[in-house]
mmCIF file of the N, C-alpha and C atoms, coordinates in Angstrom:
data_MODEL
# 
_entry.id   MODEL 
# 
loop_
_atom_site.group_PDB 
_atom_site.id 
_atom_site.type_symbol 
_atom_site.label_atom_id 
_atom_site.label_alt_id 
_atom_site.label_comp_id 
_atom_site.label_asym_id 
_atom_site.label_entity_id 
_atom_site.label_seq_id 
_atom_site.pdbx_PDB_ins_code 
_atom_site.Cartn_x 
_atom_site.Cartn_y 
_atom_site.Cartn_z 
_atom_site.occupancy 
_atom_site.B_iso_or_equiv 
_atom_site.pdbx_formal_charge 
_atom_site.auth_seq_id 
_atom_site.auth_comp_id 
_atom_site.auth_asym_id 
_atom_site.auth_atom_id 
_atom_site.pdbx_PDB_model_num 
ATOM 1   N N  . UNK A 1 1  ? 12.269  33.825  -11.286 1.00 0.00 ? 1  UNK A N  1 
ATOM 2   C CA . UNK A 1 1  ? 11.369  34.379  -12.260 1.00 0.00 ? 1  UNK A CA 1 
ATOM 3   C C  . UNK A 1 1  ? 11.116  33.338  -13.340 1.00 0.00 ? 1  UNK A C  1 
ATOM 4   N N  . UNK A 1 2  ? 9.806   33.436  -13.396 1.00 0.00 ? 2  UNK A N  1 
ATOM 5   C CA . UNK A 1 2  ? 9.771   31.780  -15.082 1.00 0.00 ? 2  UNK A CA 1 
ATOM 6   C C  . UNK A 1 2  ? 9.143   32.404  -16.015 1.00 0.00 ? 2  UNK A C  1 
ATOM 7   N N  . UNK A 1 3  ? 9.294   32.070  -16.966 1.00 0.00 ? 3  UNK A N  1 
ATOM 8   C CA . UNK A 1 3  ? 9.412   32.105  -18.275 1.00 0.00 ? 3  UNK A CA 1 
ATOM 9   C C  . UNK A 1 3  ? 7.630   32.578  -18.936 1.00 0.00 ? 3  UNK A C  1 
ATOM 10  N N  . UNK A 1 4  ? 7.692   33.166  -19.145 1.00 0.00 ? 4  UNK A N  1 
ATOM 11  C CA . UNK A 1 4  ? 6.237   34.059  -20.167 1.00 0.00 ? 4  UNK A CA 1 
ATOM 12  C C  . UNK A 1 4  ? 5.390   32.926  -20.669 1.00 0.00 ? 4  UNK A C  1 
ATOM 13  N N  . UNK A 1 5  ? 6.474   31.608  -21.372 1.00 0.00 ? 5  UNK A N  1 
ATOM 14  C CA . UNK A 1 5  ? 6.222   30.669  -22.080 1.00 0.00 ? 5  UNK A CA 1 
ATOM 15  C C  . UNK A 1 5  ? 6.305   29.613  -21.734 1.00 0.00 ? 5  UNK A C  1 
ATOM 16  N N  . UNK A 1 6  ? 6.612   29.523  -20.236 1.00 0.00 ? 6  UNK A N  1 
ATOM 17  C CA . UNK A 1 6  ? 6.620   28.422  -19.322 1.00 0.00 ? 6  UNK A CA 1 
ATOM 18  C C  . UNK A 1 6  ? 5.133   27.664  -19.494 1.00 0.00 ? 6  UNK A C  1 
ATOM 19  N N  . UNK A 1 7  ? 4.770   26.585  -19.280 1.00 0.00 ? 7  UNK A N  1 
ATOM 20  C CA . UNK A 1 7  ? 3.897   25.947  -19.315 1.00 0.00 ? 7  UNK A CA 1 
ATOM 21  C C  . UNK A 1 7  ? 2.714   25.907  -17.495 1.00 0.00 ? 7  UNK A C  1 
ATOM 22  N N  . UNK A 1 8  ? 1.842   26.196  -17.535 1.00 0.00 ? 8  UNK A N  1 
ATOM 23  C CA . UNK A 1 8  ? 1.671   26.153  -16.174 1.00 0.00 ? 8  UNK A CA 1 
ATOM 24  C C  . UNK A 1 8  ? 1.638   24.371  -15.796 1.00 0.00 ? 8  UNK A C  1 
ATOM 25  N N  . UNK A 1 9  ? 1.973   24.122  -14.698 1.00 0.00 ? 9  UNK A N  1 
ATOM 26  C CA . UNK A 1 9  ? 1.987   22.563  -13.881 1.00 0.00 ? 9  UNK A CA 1 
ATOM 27  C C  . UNK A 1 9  ? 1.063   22.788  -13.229 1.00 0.00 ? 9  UNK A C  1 
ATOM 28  N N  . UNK A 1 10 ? 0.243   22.012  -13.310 1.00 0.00 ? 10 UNK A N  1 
ATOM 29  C CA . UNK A 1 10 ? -0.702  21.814  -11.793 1.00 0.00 ? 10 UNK A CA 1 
ATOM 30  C C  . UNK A 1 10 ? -0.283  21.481  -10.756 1.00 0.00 ? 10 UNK A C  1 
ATOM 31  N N  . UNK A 1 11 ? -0.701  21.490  -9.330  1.00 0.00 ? 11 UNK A N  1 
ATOM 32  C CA . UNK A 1 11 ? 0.205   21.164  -8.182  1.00 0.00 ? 11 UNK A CA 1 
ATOM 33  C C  . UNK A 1 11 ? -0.954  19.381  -8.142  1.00 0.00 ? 11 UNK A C  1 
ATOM 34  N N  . UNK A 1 12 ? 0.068   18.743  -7.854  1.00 0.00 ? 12 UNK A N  1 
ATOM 35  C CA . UNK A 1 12 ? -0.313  17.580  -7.661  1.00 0.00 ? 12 UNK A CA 1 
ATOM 36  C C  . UNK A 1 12 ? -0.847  17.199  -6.365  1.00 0.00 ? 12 UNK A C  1 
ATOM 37  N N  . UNK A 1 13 ? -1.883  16.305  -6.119  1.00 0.00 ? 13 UNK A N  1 
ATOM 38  C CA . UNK A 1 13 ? -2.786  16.184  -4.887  1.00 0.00 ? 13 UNK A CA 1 
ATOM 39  C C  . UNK A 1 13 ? -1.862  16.059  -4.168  1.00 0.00 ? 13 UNK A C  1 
ATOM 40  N N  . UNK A 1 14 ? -0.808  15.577  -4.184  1.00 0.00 ? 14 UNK A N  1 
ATOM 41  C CA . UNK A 1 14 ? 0.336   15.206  -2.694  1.00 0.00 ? 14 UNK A CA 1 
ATOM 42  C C  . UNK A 1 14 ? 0.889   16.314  -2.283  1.00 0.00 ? 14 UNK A C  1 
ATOM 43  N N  . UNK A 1 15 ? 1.273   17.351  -3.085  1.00 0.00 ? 15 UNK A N  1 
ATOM 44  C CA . UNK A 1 15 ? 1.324   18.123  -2.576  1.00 0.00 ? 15 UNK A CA 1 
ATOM 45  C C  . UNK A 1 15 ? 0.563   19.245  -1.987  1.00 0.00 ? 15 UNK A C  1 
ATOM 46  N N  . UNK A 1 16 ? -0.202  18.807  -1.255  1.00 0.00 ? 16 UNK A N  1 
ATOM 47  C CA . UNK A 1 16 ? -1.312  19.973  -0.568  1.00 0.00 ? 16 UNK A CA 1 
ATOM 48  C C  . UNK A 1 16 ? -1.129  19.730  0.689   1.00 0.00 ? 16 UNK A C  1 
ATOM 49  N N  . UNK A 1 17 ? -1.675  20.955  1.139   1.00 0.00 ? 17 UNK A N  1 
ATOM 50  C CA . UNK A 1 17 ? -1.296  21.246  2.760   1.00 0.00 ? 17 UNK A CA 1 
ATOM 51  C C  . UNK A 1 17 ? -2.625  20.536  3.648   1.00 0.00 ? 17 UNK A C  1 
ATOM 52  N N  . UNK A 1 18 ? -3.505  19.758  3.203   1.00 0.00 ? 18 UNK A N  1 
ATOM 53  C CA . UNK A 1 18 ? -4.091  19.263  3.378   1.00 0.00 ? 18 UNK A CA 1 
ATOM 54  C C  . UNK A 1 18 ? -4.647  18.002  2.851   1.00 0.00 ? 18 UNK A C  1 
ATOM 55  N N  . UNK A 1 19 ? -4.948  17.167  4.115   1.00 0.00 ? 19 UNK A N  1 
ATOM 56  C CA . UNK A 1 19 ? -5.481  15.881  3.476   1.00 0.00 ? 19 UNK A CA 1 
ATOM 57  C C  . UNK A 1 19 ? -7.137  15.793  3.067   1.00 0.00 ? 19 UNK A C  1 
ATOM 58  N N  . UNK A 1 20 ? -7.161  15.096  2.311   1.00 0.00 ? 20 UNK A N  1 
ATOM 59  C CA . UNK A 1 20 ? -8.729  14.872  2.102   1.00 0.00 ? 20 UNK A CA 1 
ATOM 60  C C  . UNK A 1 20 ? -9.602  14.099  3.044   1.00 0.00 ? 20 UNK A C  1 
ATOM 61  N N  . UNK A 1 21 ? -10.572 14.386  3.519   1.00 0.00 ? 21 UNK A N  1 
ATOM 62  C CA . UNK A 1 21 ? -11.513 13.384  4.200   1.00 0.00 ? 21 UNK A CA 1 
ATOM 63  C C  . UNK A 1 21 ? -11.487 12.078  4.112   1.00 0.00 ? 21 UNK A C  1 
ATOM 64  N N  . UNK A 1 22 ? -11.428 11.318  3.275   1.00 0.00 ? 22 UNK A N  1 
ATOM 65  C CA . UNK A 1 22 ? -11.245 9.509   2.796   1.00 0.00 ? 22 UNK A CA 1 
ATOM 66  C C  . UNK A 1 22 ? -10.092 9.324   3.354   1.00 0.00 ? 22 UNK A C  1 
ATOM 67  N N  . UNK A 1 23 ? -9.311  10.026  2.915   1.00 0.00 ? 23 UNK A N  1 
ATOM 68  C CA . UNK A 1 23 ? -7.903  9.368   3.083   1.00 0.00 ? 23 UNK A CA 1 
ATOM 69  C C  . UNK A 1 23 ? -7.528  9.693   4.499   1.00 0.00 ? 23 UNK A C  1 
ATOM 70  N N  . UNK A 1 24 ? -7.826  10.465  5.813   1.00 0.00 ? 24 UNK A N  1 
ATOM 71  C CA . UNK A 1 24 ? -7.951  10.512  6.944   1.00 0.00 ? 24 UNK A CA 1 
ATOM 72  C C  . UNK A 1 24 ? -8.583  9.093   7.635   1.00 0.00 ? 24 UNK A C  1 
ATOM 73  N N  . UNK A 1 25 ? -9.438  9.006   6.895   1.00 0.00 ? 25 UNK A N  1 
ATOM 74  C CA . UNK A 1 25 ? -10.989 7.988   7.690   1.00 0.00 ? 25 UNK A CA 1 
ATOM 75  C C  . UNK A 1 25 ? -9.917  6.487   7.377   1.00 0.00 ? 25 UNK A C  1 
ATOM 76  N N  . UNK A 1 26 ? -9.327  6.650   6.177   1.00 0.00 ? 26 UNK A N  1 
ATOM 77  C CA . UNK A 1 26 ? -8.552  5.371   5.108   1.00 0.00 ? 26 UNK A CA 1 
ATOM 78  C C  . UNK A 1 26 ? -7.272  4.881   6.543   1.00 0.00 ? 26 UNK A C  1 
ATOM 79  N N  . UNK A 1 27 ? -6.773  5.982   6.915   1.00 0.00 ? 27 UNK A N  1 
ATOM 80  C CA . UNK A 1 27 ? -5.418  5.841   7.780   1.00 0.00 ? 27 UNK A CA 1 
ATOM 81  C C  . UNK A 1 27 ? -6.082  5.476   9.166   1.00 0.00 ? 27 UNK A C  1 
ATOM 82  N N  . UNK A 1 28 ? -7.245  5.708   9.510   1.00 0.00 ? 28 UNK A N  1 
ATOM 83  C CA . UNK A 1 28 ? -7.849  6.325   10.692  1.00 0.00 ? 28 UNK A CA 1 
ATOM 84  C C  . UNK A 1 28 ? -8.309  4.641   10.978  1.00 0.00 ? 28 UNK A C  1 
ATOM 85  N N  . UNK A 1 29 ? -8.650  4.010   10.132  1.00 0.00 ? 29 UNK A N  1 
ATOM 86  C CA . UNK A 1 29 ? -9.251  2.334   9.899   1.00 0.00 ? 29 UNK A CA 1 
ATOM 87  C C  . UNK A 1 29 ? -7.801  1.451   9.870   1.00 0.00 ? 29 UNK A C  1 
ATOM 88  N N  . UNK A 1 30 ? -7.225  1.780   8.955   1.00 0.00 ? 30 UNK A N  1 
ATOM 89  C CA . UNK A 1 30 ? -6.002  1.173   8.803   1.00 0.00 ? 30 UNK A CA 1 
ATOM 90  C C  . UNK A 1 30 ? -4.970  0.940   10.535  1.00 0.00 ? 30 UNK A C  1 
ATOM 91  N N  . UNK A 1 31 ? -5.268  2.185   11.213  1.00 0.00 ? 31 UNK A N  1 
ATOM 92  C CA . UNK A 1 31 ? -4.264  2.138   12.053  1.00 0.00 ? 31 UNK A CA 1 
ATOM 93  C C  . UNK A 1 31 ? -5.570  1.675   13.213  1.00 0.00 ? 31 UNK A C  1 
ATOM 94  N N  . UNK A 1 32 ? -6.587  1.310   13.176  1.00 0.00 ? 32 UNK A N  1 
ATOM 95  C CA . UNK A 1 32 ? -7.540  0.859   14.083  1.00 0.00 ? 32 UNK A CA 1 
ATOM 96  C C  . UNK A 1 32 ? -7.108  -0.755  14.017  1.00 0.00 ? 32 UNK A C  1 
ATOM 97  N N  . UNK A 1 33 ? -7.282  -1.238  12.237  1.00 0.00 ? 33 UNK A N  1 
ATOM 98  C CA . UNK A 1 33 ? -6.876  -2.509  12.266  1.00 0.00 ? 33 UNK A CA 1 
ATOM 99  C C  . UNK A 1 33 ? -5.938  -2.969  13.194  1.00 0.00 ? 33 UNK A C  1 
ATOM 100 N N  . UNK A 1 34 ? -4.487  -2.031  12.843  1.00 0.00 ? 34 UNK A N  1 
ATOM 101 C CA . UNK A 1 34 ? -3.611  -2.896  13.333  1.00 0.00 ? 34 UNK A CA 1 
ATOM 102 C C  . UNK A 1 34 ? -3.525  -2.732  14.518  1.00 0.00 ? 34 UNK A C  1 
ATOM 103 N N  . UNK A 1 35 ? -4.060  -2.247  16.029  1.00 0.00 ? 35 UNK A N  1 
ATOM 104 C CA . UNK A 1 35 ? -4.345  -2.050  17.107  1.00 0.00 ? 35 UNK A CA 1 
ATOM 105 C C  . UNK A 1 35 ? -5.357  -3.122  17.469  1.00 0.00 ? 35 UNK A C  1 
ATOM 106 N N  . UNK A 1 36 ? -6.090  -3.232  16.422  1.00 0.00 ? 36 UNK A N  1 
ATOM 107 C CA . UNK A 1 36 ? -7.069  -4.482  16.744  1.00 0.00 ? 36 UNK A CA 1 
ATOM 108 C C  . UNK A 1 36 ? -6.206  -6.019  16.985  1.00 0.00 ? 36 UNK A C  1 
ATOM 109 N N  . UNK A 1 37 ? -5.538  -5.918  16.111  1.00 0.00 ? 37 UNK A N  1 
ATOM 110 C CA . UNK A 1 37 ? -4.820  -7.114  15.724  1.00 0.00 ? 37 UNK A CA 1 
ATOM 111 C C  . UNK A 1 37 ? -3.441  -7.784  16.881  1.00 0.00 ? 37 UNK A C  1 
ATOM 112 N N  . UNK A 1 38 ? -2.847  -6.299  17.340  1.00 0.00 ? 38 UNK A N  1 
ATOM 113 C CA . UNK A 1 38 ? -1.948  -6.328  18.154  1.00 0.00 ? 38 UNK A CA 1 
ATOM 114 C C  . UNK A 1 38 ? -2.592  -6.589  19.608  1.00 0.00 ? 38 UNK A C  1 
ATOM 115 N N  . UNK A 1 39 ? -3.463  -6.189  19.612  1.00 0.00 ? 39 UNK A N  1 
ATOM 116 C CA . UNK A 1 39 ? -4.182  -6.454  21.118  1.00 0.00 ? 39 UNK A CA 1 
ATOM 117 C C  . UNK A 1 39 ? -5.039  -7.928  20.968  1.00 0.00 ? 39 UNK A C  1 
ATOM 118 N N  . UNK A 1 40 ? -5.665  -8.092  20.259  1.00 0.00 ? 40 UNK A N  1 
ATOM 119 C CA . UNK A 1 40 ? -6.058  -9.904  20.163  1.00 0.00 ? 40 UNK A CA 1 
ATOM 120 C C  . UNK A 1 40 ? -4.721  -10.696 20.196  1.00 0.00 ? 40 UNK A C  1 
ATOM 121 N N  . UNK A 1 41 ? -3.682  -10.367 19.791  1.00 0.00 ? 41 UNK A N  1 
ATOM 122 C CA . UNK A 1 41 ? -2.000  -11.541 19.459  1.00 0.00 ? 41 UNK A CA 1 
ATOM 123 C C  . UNK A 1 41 ? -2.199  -11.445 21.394  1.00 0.00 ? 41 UNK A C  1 
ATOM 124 N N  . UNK A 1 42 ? -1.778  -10.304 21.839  1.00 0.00 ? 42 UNK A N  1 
ATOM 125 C CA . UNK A 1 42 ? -1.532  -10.287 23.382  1.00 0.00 ? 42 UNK A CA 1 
ATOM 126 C C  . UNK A 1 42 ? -2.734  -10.627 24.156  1.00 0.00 ? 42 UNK A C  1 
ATOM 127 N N  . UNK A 1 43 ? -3.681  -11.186 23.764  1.00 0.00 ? 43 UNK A N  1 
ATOM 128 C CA . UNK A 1 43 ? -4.806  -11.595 24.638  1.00 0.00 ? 43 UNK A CA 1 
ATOM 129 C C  . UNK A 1 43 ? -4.695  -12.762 24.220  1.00 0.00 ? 43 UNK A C  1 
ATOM 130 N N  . UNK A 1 44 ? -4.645  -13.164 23.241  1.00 0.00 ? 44 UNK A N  1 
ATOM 131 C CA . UNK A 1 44 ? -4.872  -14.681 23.022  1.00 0.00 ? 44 UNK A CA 1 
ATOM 132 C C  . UNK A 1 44 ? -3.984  -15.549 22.543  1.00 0.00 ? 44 UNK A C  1 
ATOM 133 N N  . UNK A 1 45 ? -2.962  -14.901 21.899  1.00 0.00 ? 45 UNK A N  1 
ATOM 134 C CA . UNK A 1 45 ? -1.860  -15.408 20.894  1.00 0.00 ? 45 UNK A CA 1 
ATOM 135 C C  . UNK A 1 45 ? -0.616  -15.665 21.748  1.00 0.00 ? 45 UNK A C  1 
ATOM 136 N N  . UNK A 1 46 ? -0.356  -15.322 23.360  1.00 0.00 ? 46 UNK A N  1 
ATOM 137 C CA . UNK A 1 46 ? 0.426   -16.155 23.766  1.00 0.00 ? 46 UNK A CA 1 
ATOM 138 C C  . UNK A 1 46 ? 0.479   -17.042 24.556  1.00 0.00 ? 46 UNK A C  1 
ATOM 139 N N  . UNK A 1 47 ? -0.463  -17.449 24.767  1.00 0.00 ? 47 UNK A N  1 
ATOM 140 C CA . UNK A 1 47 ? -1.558  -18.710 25.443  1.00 0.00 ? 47 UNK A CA 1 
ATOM 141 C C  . UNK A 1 47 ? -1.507  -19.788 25.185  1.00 0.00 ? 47 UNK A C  1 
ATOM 142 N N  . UNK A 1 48 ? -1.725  -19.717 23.442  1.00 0.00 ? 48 UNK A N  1 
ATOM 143 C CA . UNK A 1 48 ? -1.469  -20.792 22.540  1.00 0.00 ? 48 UNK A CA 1 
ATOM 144 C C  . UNK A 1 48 ? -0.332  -21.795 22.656  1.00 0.00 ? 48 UNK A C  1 
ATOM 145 N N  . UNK A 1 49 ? -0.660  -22.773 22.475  1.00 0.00 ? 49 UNK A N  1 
ATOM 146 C CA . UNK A 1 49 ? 0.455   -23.554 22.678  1.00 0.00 ? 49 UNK A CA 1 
ATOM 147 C C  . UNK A 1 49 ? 1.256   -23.763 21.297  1.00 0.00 ? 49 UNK A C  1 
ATOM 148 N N  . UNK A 1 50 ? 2.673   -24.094 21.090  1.00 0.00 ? 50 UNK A N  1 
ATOM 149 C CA . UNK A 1 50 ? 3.233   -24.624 19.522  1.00 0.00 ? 50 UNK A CA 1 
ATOM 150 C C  . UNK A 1 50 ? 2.889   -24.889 18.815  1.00 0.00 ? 50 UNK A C  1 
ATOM 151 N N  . UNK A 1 51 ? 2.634   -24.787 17.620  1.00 0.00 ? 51 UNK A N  1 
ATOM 152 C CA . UNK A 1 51 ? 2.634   -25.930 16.809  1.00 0.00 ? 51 UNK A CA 1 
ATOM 153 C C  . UNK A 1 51 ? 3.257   -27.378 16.647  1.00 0.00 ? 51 UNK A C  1 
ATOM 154 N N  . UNK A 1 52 ? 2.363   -28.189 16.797  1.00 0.00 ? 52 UNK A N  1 
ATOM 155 C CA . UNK A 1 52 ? 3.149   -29.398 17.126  1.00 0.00 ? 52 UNK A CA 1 
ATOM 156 C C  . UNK A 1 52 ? 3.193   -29.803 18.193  1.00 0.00 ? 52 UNK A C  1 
ATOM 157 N N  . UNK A 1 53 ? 3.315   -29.020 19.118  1.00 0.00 ? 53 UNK A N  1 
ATOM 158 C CA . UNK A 1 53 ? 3.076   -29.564 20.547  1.00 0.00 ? 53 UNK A CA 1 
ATOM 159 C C  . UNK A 1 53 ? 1.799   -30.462 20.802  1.00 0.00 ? 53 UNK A C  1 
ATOM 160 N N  . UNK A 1 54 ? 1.762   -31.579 21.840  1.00 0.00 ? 54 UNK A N  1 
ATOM 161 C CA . UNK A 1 54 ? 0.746   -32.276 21.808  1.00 0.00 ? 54 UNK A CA 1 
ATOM 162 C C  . UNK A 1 54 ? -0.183  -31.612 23.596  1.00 0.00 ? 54 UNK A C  1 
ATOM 163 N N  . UNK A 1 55 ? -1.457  -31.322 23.113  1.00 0.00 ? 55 UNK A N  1 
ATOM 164 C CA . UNK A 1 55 ? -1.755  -31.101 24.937  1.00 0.00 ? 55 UNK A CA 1 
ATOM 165 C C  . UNK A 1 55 ? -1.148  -31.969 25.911  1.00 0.00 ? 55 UNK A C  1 
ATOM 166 N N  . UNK A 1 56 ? -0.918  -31.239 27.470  1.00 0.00 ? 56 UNK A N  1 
ATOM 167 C CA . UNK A 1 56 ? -0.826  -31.997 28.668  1.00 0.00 ? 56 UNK A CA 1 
ATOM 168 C C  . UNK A 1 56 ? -1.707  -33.249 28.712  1.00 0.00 ? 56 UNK A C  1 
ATOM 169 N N  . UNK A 1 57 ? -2.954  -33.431 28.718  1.00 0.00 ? 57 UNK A N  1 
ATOM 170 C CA . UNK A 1 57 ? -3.734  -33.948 29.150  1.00 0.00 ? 57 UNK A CA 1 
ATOM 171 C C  . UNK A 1 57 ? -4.205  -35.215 27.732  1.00 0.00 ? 57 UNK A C  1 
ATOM 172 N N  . UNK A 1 58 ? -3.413  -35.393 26.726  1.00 0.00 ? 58 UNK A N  1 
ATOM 173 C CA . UNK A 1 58 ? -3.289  -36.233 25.921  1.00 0.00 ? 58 UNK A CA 1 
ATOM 174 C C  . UNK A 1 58 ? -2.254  -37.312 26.075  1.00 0.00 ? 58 UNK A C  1 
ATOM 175 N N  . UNK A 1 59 ? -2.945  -38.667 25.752  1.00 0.00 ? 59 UNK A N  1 
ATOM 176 C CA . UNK A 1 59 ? -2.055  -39.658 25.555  1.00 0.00 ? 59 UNK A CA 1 
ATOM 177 C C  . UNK A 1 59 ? -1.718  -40.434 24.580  1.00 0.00 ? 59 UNK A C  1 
ATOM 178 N N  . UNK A 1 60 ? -0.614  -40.299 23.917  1.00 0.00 ? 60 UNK A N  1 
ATOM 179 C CA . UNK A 1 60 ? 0.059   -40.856 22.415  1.00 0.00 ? 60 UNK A CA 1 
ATOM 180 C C  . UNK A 1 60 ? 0.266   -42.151 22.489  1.00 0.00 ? 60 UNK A C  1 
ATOM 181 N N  . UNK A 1 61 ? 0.576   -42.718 23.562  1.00 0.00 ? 61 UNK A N  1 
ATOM 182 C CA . UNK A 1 61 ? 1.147   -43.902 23.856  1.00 0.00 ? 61 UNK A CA 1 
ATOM 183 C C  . UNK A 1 61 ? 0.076   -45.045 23.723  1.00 0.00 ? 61 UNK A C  1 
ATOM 184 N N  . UNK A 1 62 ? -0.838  -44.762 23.878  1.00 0.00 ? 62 UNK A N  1 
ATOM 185 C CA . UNK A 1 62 ? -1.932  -45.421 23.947  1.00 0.00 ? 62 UNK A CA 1 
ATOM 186 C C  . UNK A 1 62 ? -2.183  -46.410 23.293  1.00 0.00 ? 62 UNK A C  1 
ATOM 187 N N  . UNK A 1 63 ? -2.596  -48.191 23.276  1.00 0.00 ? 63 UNK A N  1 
ATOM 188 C CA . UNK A 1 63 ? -2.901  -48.949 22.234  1.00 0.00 ? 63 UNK A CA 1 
ATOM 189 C C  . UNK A 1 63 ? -4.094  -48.846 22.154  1.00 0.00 ? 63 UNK A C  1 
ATOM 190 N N  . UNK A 1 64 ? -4.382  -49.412 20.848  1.00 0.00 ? 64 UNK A N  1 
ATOM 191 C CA . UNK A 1 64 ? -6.229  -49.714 20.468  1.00 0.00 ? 64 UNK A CA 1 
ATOM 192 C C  . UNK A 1 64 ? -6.789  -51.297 21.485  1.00 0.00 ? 64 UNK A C  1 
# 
């Protein structure tokens, strides 16, 4: 039971039983990104050779 003289609180946006439209679309992009990102690393990103590594088909040794 509260108080006659209790102050009312507003319920704060986080607490709602629902999300808002933006912030669906916000998570909905966000988690697209990182699906984007994870699937380009595995298509292309282990292909790549070291850093530092020199290509096969290069020669260092070489004089002028």
């Amino acid at each position: 039971m509260t108080s006659p003289n209790a102050p009312d609180v507003p319920r704060s946006s986080s607490s709602d039983e629902t999300l808002p439209p933006g912030r669906v679309v916000r998570w909905l992009i966000f988690a697209g990104v990182i699906l984007l990102s994870v699937g380009l690393y595995f298509r292309f990103g282990i292909h790549t050779p070291p850093m530092g590594v020199t290509p096969a088909g290069s020669d260092t040794t070489s004089t002028p």
